[in-house]
C-alpha positions as CSV (number, residue, x, y, z in Angstrom):
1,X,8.0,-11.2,30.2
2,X,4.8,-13.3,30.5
3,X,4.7,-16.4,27.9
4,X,1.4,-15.3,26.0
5,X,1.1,-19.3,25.4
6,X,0.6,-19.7,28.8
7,X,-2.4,-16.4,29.5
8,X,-4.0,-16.9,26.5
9,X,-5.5,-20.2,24.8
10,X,-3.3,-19.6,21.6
11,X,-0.9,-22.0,19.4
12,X,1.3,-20.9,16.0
13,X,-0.2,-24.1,14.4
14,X,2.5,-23.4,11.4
15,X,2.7,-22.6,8.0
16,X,0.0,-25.0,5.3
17,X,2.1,-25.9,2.9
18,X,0.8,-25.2,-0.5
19,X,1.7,-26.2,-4.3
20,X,3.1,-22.4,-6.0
21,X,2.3,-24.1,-9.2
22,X,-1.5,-24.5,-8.8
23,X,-4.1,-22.2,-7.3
24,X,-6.3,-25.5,-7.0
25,X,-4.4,-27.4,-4.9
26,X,-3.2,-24.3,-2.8
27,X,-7.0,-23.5,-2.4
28,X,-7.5,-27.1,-1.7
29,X,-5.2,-27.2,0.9
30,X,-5.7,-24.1,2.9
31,X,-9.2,-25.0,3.5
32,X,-8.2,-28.0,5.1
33,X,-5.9,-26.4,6.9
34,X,-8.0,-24.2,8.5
35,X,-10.3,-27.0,9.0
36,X,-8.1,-28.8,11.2
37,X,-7.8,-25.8,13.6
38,X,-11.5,-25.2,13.3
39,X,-12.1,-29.2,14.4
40,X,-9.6,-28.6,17.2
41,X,-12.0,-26.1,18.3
42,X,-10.0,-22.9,17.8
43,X,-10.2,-19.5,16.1
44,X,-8.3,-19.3,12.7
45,X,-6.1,-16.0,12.6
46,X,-4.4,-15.8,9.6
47,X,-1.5,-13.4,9.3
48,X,0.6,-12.7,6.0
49,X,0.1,-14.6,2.5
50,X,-1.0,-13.3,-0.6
51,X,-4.8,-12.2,-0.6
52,X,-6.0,-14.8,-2.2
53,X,-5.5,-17.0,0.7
54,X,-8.8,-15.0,2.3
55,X,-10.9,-17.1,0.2
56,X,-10.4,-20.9,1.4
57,X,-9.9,-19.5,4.9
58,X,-13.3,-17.9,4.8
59,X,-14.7,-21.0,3.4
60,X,-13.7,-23.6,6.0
61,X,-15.1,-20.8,8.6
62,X,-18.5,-20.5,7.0
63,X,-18.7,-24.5,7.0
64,X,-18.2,-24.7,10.6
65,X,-20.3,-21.4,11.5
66,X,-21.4,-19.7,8.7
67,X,-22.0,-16.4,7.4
68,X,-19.4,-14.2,9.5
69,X,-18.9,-10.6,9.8
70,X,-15.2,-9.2,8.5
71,X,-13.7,-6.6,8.9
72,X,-10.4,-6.1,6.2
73,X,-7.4,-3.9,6.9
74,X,-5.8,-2.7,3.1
75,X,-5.8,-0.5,0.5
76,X,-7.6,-2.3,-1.8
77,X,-11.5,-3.3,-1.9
78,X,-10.6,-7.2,-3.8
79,X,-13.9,-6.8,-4.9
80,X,-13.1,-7.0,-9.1
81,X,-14.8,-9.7,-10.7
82,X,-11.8,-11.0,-12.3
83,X,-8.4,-10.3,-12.8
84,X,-5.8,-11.7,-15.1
85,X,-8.5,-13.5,-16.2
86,X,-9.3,-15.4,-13.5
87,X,-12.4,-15.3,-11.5
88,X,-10.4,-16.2,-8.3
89,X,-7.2,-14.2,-7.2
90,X,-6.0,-12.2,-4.9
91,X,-8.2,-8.8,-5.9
92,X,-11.5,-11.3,-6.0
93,X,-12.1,-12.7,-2.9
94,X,-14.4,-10.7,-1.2
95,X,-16.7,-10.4,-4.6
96,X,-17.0,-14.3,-4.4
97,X,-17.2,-14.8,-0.5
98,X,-20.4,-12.4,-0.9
99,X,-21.6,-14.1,-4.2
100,X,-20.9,-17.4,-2.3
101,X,-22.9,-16.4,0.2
102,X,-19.6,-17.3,3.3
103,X,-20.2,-13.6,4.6
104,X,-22.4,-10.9,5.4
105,X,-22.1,-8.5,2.9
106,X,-23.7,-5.7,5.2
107,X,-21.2,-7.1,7.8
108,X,-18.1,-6.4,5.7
109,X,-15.8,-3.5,7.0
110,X,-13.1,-2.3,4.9
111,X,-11.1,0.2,6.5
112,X,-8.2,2.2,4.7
113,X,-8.9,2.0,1.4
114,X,-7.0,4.3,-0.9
115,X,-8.2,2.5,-4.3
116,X,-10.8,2.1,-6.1
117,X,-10.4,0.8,-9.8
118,X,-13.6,0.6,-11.3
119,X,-17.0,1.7,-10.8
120,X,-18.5,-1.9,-10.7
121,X,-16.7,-2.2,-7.3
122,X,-18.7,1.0,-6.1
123,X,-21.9,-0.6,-8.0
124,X,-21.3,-3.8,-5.9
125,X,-20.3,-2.1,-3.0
126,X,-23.5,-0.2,-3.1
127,X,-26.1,-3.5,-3.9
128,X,-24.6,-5.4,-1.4
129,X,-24.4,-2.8,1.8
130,X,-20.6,-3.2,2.0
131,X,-19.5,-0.6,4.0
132,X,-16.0,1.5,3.6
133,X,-13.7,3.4,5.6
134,X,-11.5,5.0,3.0
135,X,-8.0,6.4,4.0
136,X,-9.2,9.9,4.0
137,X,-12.0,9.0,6.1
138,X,-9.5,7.8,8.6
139,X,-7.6,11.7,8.4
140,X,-8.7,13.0,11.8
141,X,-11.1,10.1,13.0
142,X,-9.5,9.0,16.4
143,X,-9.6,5.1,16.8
144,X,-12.6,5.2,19.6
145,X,-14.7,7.1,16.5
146,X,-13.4,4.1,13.7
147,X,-13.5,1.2,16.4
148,X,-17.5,2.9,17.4
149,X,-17.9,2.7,13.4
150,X,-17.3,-0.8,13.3
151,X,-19.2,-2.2,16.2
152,X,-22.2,-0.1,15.1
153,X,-21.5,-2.3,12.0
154,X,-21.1,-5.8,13.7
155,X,-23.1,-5.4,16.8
156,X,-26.2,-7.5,15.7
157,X,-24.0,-10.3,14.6
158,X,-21.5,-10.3,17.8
């Protein structure tokens, strides 16, 4: 088997290491995070974490390039305007990166969503041009028709 570190220009740069006792510092510290593999001129993926991790992530990525195009795999939109009574968690992040202004809001995919709480996500959805691919949508689409969806989407920004 090839060593994908070798083919590709790739590194698992580790886990940040965050505070569990303050969304602050964890915030604080994932942006810098994804700073320093920014600075070392590489492409943040960012696999696993809770959702709220999206936020500082797209943060550090707008400071180096700004507004970027997303596309977001779940079942949920994290579009609420607060939850738990917080205006930053882990169903928020996209509502603030818009409001923020660290993404295109007509250049935000979400594909295989199930759930939608509230009509003021579909109200924000709908000011802001966000465009979904619920999970029923996906029922019978074949992947060339979803993949032609989302670079129909993206294409002026790519």
């Amino acid at each position: 088997m090839d060593n994908p570190y070798k083919i590709h220009r790739i590194v698992d740069s580790g886990d940040i290491v965050i505070s569990p006792l303050s969304l602050d510092d964890a915030f604080t510290a994932i942006e810098l995070g994804t700073k320093r593999v920014l600075d070392q001129g590489m492409l943040p993926i960012a696999v696993g974490g809770d959702h709220f991790v999206t936020h500082p992530i797209l943060k550090a990525v707008h400071a180096r390039h700004g507004k970027v195009a997303v596309v977001h795999f779940d079942a949920h939109t994290d579009t609420f305007d607060e939850g738990f009574g917080q205006k930053l968690n882990q169903g928020t992040m996209f509502r603030r990166a818009v409001e923020e202004g660290l993404i295109h809001p007509d250049k935000l995919i979400q594909v295989g969503i199930r759930k939608i709480f509230t009509s003021s996500e579909l109200n924000f959805h709908a000011q802001h041009g966000i465009e979904v691919i619920t999970s029923r949508d996906l029922t019978g689409l074949l992947a060339a028709q979803i993949f032609y969806e989302m670079v129909s989407v993206l294409a002026p920004t790519v």
